[in-house]
PLY file of the C-alpha trace (Angstrom):
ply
format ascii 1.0
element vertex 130
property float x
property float y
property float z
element edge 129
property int vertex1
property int vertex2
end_header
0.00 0.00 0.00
1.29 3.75 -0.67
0.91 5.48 2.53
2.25 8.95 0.81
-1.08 10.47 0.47
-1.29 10.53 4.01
2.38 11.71 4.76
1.36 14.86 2.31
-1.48 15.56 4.67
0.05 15.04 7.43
3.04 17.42 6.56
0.52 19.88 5.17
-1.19 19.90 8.46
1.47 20.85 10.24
2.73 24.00 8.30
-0.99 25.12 8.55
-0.69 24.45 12.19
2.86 26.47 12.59
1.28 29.46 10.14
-1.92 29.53 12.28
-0.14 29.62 15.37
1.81 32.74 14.27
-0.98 34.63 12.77
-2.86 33.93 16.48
-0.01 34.23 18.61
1.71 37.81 16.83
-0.66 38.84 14.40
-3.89 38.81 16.25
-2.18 39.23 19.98
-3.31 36.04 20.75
-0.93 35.38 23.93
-3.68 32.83 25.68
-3.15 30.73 22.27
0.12 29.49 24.31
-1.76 27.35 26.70
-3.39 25.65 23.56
-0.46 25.55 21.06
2.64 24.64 23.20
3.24 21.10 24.95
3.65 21.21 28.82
7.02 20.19 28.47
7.83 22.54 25.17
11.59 22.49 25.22
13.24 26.21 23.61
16.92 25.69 22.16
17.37 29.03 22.17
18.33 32.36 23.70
16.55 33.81 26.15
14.91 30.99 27.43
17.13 27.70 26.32
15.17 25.60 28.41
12.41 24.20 28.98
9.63 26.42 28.91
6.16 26.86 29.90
2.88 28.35 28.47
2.43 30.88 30.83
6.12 32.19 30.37
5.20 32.04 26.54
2.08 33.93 27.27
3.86 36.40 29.08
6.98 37.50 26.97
3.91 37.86 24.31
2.07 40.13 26.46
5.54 42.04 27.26
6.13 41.85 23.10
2.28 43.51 22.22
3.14 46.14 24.90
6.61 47.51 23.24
5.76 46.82 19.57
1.72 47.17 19.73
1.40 47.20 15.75
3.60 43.94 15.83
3.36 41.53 12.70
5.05 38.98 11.10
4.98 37.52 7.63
6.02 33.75 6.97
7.82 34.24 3.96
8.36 30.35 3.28
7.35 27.40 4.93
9.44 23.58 4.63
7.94 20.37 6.25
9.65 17.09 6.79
8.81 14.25 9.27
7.81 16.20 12.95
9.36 19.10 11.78
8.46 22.70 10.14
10.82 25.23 9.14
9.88 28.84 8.78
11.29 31.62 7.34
9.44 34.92 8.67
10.05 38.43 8.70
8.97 40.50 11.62
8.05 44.16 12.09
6.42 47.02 14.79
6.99 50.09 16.60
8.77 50.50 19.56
6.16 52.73 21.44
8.85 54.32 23.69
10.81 55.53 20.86
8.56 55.70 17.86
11.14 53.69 15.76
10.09 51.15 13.63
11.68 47.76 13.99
12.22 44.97 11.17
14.28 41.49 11.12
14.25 38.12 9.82
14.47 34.71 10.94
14.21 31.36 10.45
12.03 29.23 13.24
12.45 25.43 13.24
9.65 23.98 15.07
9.01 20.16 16.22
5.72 19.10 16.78
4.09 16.21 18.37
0.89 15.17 19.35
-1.02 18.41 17.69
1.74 20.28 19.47
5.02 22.63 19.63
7.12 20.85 21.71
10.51 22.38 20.75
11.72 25.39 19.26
15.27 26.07 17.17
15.73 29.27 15.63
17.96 31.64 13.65
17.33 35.45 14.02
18.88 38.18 12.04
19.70 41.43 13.59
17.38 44.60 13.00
17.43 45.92 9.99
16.59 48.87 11.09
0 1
1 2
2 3
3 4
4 5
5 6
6 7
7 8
8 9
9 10
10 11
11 12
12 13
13 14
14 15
15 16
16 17
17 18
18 19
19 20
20 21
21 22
22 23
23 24
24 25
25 26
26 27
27 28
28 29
29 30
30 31
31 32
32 33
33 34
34 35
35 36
36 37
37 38
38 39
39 40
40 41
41 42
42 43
43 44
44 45
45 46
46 47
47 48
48 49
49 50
50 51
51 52
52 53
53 54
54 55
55 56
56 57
57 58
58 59
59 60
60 61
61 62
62 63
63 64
64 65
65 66
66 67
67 68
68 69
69 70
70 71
71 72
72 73
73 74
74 75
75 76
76 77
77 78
78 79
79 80
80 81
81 82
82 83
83 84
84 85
85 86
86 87
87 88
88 89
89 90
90 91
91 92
92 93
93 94
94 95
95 96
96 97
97 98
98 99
99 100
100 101
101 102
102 103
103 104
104 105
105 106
106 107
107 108
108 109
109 110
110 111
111 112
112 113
113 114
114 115
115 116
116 117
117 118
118 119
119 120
120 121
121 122
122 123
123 124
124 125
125 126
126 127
127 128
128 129
């Protein structure tokens, strides 16, 4: 039997889980999405939390995030599936409401899922661009 039809679906599933998750999460200020989204034992590779993280944390560097940038967005640019995994490459931009300046960088977010989840995070950010 040729299971591939399934694999496809599968692997299409999960980028429209990873896109939805950034359109509730940034682009709608979503933060309570967390709690849904992430696995109670999401593990972050990554600067600042390299660890293992929790929803609520999530939730809350979110809330910090909508409070300095409140016009916040990002735009996944491309989007690669394989296996568990879902690579992003996304460009984000706001306003600092402090300063008025507006903010822009890229990055690339590697995401492994399982069991309809995020349960870790790799990712590659490039600084401001301006």
């Amino acid at each position: 039997m040729d299971f591939s039809h399934l694999m496809e679906q599968t692997l299409k599933q999960n980028k429209t889980f990873v896109h939805n998750h950034f359109e509730e999460i940034v682009n709608r200020k979503n933060s309570a999405i967390a709690y849904q989204n992430f696995a109670p034992n999401f593990i972050d590779h990554e600067e600042p939390f390299a660890g293992l993280v929790s929803p609520d944390l999530v939730k809350q560097t979110m809330e910090k995030a909508y409070a300095k940038y409140p016009d916040l967005r990002v735009t996944v640019e491309d989007t690669i599936a394989e296996g568990d995994k879902v690579m992003v490459r996304c460009l984000w931009r706001g306003t600092d409401s402090s300063t008025g300046k507006e903010m822009e960088f890229k990055g690339f977010v590697l995401w492994r899922l399982a069991e309809g989840k995020l349960a870790e995070r790799w990712a590659t950010i490039a600084p401001p661009l301006r």
